[in-house]
C-alpha positions as CSV (number, residue, x, y, z in Angstrom):
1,X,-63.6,11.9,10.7
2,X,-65.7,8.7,10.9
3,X,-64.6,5.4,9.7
4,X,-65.6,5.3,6.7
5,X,-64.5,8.6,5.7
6,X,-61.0,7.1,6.8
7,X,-61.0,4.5,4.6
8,X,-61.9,6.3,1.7
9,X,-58.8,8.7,2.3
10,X,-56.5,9.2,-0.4
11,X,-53.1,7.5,0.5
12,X,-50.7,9.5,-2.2
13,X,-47.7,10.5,-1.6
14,X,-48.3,14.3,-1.2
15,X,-51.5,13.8,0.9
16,X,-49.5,11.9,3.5
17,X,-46.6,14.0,3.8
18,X,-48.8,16.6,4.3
19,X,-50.3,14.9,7.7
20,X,-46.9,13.5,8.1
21,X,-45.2,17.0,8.3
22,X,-48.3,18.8,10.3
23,X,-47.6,15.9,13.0
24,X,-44.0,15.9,13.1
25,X,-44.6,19.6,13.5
26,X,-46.4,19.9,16.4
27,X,-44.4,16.6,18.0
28,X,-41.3,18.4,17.7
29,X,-42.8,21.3,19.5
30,X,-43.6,19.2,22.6
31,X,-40.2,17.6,22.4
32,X,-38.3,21.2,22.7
33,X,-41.4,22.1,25.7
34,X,-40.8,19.1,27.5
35,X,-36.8,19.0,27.6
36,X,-36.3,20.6,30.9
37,X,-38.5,18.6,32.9
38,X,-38.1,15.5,30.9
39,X,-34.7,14.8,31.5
40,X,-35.3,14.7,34.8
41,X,-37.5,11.5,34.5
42,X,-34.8,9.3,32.1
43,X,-34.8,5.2,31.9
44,X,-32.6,2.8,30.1
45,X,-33.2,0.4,27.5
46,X,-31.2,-2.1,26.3
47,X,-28.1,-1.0,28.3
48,X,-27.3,1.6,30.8
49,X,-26.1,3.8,28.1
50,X,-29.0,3.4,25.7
51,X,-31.3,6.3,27.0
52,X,-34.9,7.1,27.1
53,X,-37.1,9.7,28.3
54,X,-40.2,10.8,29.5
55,X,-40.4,13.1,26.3
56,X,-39.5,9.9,24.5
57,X,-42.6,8.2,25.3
58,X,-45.2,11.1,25.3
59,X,-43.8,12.5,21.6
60,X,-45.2,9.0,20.5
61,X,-48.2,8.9,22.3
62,X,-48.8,12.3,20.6
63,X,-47.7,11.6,17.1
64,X,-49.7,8.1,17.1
65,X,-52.8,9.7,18.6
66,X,-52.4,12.2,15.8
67,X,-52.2,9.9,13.0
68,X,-55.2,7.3,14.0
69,X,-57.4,10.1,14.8
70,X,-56.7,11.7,11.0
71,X,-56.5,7.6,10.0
72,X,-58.0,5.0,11.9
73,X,-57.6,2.2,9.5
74,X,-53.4,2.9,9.9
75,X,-50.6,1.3,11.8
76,X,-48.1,2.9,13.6
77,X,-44.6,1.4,14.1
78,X,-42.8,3.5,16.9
79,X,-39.4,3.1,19.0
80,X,-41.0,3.0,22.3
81,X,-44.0,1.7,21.6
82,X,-43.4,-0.9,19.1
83,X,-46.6,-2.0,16.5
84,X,-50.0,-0.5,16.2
85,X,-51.4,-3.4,14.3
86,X,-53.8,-2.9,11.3
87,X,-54.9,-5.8,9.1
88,X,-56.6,-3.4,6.5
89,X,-55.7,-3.8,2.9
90,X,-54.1,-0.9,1.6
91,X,-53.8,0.7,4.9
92,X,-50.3,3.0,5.5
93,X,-48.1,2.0,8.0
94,X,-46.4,4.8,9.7
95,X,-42.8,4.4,10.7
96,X,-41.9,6.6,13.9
97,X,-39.2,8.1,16.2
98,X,-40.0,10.2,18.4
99,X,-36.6,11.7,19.0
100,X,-33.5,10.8,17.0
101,X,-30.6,11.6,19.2
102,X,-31.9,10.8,23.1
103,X,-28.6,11.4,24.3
104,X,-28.0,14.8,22.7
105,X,-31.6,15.7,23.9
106,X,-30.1,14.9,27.2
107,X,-27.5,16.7,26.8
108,X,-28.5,20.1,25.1
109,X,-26.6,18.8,21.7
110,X,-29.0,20.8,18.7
111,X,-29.0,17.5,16.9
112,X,-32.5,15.4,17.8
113,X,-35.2,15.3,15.5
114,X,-39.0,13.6,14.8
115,X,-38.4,11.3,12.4
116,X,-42.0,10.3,10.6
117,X,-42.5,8.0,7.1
118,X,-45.5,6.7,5.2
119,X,-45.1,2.8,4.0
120,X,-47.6,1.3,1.9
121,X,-47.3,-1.8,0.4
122,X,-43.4,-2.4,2.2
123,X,-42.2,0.6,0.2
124,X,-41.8,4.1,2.3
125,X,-43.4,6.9,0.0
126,X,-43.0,9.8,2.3
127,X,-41.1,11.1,4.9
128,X,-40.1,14.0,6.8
129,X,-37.4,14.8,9.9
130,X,-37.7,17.8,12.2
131,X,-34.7,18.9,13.5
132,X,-36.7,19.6,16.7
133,X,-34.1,21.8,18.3
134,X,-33.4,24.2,15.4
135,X,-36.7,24.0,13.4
136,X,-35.1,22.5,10.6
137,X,-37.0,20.5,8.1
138,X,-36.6,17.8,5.4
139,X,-39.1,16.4,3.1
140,X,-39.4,14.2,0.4
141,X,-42.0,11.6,-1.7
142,X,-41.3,8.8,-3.7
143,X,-40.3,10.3,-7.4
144,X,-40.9,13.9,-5.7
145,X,-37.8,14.8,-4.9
146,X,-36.0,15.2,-1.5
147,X,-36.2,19.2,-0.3
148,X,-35.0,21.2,2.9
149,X,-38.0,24.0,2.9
150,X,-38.1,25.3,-0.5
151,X,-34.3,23.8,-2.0
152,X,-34.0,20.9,-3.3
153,X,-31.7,18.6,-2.4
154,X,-29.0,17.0,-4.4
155,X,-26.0,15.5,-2.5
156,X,-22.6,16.0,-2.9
157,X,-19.7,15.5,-5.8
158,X,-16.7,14.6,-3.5
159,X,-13.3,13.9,-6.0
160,X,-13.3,10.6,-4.2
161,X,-13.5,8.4,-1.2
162,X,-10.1,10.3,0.0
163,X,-11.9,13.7,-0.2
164,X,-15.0,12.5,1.3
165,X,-16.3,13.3,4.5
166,X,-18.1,9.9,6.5
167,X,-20.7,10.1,9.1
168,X,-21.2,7.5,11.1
169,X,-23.0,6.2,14.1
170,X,-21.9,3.7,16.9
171,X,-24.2,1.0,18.8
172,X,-25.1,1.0,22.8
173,X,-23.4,-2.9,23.5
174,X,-19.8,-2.5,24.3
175,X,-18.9,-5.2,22.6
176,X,-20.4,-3.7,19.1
177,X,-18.8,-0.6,20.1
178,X,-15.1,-1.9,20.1
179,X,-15.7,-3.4,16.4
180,X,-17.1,-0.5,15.7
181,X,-13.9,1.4,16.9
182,X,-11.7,-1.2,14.9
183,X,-13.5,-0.1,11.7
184,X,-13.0,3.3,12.1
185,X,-9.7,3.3,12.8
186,X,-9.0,1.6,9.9
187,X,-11.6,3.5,7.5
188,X,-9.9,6.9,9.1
189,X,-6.6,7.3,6.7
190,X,-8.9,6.3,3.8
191,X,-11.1,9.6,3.6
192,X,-11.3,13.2,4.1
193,X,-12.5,13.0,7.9
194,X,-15.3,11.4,10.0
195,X,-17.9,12.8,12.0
196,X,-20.3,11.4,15.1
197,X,-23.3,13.5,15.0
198,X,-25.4,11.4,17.1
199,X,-29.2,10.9,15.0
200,X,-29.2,8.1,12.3
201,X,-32.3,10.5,10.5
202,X,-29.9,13.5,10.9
203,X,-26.9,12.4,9.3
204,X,-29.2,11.0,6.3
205,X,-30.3,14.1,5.5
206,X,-27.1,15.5,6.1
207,X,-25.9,13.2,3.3
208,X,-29.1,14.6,1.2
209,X,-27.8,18.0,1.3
210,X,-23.9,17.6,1.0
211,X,-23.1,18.6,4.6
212,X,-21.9,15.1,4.5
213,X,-20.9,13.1,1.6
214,X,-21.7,9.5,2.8
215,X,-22.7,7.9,6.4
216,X,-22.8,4.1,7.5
217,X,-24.2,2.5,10.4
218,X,-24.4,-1.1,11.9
219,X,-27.7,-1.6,13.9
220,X,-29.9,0.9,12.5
221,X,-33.5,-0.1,12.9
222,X,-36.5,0.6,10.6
223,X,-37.5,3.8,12.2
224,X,-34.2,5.3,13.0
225,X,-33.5,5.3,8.8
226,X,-37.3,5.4,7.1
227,X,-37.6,9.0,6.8
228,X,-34.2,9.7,6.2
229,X,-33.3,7.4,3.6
230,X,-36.0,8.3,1.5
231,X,-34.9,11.9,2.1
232,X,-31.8,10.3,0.7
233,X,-32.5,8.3,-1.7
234,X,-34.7,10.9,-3.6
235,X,-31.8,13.4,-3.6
236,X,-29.8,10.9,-5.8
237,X,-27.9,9.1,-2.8
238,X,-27.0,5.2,-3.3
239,X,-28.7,3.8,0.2
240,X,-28.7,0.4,0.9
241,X,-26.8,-2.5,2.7
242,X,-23.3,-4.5,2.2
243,X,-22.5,-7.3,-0.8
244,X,-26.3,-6.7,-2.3
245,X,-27.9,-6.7,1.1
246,X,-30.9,-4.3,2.0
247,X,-30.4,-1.6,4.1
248,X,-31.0,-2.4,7.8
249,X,-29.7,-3.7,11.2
250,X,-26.8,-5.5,9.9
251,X,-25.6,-2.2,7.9
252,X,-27.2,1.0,5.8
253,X,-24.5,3.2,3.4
254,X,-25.4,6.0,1.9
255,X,-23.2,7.8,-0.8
256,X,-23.4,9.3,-3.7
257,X,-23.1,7.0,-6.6
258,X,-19.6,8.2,-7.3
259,X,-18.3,7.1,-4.1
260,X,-20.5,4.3,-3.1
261,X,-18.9,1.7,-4.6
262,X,-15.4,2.6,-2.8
263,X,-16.8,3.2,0.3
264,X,-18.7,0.1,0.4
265,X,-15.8,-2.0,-0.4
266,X,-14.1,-0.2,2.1
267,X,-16.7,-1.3,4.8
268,X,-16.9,-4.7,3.3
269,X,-12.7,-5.2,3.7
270,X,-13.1,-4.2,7.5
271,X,-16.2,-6.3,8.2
272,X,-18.1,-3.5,9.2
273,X,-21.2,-5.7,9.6
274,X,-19.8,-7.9,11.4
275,X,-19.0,-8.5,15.4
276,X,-21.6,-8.4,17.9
């Protein structure tokens, strides 16, 4: 496709889920090919416990080489690789991670995925996460819907925060991780259960679908949640931050509107955005 053609193609929703889910497709594929060898060849990031590997690295190089050869006038925002700048009006920014859930693709956990979303104009308008372990697959567009193959998703109807069950997700710092541990303790005896799954995008869609009825997270960055809360949001889920705040690093929550409120009061009483 030449440049031109590029510029002149159409940037709606559908059309860049499409690309988004034909990339995410093949990326996952690589990411189950590569596992063996890959975590073999594993570096750390921010601290010795925050993971990457060479899989890491090369799913991105793939998935942006993908998207800028289908779109040259796009950005690309990835974990490892941080900004493909564009300075094109109109142009889509792509928001990517490679895989969601390093450490369970180190270990053999089934729960790391490609998580891929379309932004144009700050707003995310498509998305999709590959459950690249299992196959899995959830889509959604912006006033489309949010689907898992052919079902659309809906969330769930828990009786209340005491019969809810709460996903969450815990930082690399050990000093964010002992807040973290505070919170939950005290959050515990205040719902059904909780559950560590290990992938931010993962436990979004999980939400989506009502095998969890509301996550939260400290920390999350803009690819670890792009897909995945649009996934959410579109299937009815509440997703945003603390006191009126965005979702983001200091702290995304995603419920369904009947338990929102209660869980996020809950969160705000144990100052779950706060510490390190």
């Amino acid at each position: 496709m030449n440049q031109f053609a590029a510029d002149r193609a159409p940037s709606t929703p559908a059309v860049l889920l499409d690309l988004a889910v034909r990339v995410a497709r093949e990326a996952a594929a690589t990411a189950r090919r590569m596992r063996a060898g890959a975590i073999g060849d594993v570096g750390t990031k921010s601290t010795a416990t925050d993971v990457v590997t060479a899989a890491d690295k090369a799913v991105e190089r793939q998935v942006v080489e993908a998207l800028l050869a289908a779109r040259p006038g796009d950005g690309v925002l990835g974990e490892e690789y941080g900004t493909s700048e564009t300075a094109q009006p109109g142009a889509v920014r792509w928001i990517l991670d490679p895989i969601d859930g390093t450490v369970n693709y180190l270990y053999g956990l089934p729960q790391y995925a490609v998580s891929l979303a379309a932004e144009l104009e700050g707003v995310v308008v498509a998305g999709v996460v590959v459950n690249a372990a299992t196959g899995d697959e959830w889509t959604a567009t912006r006033g489309g819907g949010a689907w898992r193959g052919d079902r659309r998703l809906r969330g769930s109807a828990p009786a209340g925060l005491g019969q809810a069950l709460i996903g969450t997700g815990f930082g690399y710092d050990a000093r964010r991780r002992a807040h973290q541990g505070r919170v939950v303790a005290e959050l515990l005896p205040q719902v059904r259960d909780i559950r560590r799954l290990g992938a931010a995008a993962l436990d979004l869609c999980a939400v989506a679908e009502g095998a969890l009825d509301g996550y939260y997270e400290k920390g999350l960055n803009p690819w670890d949640w792009a897909a995945g809360g649009l996934v959410a949001t579109e299937a009815g889920i509440t997703v945003a931050g603390l006191r009126g705040a965005a979702p983001g690093l200091d702290m995304l929550v995603a419920a369904p509107p009947v338990i929102f409120e209660p869980l996020h009061d809950a969160l705000a009483e144990l100052d779950a955005a706060g510490g390190p």
